[in-house]
Backbone as CSV, one residue per row, in Angstrom:
resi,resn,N_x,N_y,N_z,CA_x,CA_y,CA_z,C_x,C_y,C_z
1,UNK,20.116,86.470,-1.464,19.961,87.127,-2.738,18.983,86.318,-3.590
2,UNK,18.470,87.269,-4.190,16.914,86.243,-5.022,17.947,85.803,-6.298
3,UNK,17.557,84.968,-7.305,17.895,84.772,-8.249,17.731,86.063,-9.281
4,UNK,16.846,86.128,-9.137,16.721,87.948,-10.361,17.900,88.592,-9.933
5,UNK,18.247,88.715,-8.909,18.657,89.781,-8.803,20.506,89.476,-9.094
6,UNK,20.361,88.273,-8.706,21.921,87.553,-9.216,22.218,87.131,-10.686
7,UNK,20.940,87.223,-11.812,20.804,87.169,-12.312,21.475,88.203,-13.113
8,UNK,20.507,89.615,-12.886,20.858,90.480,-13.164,22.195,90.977,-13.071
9,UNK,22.944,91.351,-12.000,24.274,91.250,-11.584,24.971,90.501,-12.790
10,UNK,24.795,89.079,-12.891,25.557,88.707,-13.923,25.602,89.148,-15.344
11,UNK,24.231,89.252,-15.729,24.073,90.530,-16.964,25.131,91.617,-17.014
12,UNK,24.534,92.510,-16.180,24.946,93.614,-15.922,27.170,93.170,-16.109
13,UNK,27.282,92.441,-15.197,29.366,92.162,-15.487,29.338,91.791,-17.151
14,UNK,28.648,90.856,-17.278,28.913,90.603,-18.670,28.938,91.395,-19.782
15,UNK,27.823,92.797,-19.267,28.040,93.187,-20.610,28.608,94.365,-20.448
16,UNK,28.923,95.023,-18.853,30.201,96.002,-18.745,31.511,95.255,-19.434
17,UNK,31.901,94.282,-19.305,32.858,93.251,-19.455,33.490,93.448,-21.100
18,UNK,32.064,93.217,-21.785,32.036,93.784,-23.619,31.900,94.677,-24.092
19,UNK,31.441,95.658,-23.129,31.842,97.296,-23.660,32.876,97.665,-23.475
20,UNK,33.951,97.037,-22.264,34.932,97.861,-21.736,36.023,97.286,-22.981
21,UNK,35.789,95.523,-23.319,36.751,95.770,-24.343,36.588,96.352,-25.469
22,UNK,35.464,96.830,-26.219,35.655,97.474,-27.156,36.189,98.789,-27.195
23,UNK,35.864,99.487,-25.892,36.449,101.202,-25.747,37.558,100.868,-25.519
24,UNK,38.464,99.291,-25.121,39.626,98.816,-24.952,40.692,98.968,-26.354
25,UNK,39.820,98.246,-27.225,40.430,98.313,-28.682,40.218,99.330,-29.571
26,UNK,38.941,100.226,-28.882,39.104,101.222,-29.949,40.391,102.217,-29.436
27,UNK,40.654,102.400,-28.220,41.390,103.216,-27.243,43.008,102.614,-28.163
28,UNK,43.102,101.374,-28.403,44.245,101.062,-28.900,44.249,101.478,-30.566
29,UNK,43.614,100.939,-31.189,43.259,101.485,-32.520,44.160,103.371,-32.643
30,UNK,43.390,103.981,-31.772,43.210,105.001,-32.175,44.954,105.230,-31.728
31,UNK,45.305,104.712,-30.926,46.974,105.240,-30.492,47.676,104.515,-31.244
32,UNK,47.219,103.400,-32.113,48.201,102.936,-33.027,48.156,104.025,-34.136
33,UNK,46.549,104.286,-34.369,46.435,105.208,-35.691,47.475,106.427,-35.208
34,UNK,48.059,107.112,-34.122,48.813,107.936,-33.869,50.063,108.153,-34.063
35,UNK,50.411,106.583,-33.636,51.932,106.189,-33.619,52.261,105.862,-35.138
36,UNK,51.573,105.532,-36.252,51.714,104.890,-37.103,51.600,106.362,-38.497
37,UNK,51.006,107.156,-38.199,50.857,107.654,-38.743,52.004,108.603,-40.041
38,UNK,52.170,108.970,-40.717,52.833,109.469,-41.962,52.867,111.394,-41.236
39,UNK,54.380,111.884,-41.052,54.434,112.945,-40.590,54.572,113.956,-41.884
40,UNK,53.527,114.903,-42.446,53.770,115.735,-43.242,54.992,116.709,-42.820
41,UNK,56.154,116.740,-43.500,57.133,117.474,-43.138,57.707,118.780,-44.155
42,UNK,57.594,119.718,-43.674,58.241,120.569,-44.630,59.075,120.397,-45.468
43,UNK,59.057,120.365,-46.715,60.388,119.803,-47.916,60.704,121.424,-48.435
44,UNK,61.974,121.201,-48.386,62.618,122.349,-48.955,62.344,122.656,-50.186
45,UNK,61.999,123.831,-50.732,61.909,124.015,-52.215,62.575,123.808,-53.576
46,UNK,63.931,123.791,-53.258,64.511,123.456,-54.352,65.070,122.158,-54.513
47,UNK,64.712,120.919,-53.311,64.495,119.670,-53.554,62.802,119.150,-54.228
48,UNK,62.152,120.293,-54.198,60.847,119.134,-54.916,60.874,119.342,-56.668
49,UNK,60.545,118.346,-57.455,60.610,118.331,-58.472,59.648,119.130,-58.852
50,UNK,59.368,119.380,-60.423,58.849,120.109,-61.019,57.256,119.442,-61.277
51,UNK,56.631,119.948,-61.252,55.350,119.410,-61.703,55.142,119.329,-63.125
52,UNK,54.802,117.684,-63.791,54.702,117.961,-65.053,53.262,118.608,-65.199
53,UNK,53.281,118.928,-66.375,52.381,119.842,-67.126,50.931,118.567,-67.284
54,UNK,49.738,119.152,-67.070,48.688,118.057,-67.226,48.724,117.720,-68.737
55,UNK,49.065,118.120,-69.614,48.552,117.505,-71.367,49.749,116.164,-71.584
56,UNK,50.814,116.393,-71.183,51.704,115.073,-70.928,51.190,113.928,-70.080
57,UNK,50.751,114.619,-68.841,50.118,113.821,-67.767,48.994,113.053,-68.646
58,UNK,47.912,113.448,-68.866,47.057,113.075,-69.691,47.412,112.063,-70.733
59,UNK,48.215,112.443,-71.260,48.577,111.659,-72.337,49.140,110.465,-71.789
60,UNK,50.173,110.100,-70.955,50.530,109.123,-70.564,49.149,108.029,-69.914
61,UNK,48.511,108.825,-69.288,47.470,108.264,-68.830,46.352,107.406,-70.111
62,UNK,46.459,108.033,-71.441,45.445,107.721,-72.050,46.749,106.328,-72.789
63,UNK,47.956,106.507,-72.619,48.670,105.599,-73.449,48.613,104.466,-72.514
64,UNK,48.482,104.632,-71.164,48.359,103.294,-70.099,47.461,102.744,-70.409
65,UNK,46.215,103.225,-70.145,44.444,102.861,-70.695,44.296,102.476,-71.940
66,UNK,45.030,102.266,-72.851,44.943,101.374,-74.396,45.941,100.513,-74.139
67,UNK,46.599,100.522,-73.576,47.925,99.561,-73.417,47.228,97.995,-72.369
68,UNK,46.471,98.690,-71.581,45.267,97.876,-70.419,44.407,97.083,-71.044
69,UNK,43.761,98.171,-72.511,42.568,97.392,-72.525,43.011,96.545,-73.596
70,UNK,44.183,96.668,-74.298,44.559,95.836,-75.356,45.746,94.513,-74.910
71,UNK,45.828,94.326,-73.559,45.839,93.027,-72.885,45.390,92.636,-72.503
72,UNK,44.075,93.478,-72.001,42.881,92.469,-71.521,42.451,91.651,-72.836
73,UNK,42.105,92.672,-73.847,41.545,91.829,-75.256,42.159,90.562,-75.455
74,UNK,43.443,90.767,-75.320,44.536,89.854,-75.968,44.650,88.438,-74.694
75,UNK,44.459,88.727,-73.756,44.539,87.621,-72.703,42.947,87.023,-72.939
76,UNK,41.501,87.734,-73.229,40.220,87.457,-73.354,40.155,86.295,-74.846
77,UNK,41.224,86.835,-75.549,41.486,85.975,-77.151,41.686,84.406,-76.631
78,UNK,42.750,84.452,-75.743,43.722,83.361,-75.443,42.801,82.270,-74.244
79,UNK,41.467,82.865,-73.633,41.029,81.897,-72.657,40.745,80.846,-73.278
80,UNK,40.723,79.450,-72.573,40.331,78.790,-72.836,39.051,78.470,-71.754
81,UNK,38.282,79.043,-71.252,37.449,79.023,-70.177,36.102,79.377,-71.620
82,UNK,35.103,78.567,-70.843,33.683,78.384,-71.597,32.390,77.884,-70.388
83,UNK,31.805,78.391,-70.825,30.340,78.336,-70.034,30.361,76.698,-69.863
84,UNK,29.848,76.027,-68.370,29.766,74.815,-68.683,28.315,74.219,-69.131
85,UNK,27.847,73.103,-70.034,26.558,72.877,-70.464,25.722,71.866,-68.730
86,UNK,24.285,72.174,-69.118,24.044,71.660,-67.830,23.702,70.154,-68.162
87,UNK,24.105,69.865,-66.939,24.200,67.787,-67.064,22.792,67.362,-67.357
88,UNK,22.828,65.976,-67.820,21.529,65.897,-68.842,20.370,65.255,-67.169
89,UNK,19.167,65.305,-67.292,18.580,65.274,-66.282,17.918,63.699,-65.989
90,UNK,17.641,63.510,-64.933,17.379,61.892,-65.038,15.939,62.300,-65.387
91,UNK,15.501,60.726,-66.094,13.780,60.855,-65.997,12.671,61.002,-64.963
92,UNK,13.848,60.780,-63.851,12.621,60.436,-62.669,13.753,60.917,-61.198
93,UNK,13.204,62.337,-61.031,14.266,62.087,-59.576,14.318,61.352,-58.520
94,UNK,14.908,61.502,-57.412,15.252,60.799,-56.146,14.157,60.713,-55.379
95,UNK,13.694,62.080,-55.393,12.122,62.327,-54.559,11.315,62.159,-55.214
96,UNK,11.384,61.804,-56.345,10.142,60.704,-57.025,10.123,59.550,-57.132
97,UNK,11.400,59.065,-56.853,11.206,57.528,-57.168,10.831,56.830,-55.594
98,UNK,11.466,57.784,-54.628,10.875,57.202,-53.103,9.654,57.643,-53.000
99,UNK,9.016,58.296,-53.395,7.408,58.710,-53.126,7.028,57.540,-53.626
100,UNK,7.502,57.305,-55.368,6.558,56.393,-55.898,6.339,55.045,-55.122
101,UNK,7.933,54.848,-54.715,8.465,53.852,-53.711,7.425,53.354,-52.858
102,UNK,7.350,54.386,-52.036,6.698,54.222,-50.440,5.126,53.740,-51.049
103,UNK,4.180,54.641,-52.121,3.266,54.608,-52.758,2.697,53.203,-52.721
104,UNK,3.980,52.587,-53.299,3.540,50.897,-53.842,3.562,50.017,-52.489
105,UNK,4.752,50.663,-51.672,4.668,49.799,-50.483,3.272,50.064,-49.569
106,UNK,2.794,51.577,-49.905,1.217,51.096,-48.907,0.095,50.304,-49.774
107,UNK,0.248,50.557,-51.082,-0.779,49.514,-52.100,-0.498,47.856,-51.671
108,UNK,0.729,47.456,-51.460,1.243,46.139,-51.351,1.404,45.645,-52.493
109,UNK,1.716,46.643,-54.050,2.142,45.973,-54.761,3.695,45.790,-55.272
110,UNK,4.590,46.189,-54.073,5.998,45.800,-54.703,6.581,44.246,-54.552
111,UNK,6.883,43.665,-55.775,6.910,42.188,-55.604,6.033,41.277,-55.799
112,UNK,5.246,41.761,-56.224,3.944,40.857,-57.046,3.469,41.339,-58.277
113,UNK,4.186,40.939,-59.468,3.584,41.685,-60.593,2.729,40.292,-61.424
């Protein structure tokens, strides 16, 4: 057998190998999504409650949504969290002071002033 061709062969297992598990897990996926699933069941009529009326509905809804935004306000009052200021900067960075560094060491003047 040439090498190409054993080559190939090995390709070829490897990547039947990674398709088969994914149609593996999707194959499971999908029978969990089966088994797991929520059975819509006929409910008798005079066990389901009444539907409230939407202008109540509404209303409760608009009394949640001020009730929300007036603890957010009230927790936003109480932070003690603040922007932090940025640290003060050196005069001369790291990669400037070794440039300058190296600089003097090819002049030959570090140590002789």
């Amino acid at each position: 057998m040439t090498d190409l061709t054993l080559s190939l062969e090995i390709t070829a297992l490897g990547m039947g190998l990674v398709f088969g598990a994914i149609v593996l897990l999707w194959a499971m996926m999908i029978l969990l999504t089966a088994l797991t699933a929520e059975k819509n069941l006929p409910a008798e009529d005079s066990a389901t409650p009444p539907e409230p009326d939407s202008a109540s509905q509404s209303g409760f809804k608009a009394q949640a949504a001020a009730i929300a935004v007036s603890l957010a306000l009230a927790e936003q009052g109480q932070s003690t969290a603040h922007p932090l200021s940025a640290p003060p900067t050196a005069l001369v960075s790291a990669w400037q002071l070794g440039m300058r560094t190296s600089q003097r060491a090819q002049k030959g003047s570090i140590g002789r002033r």
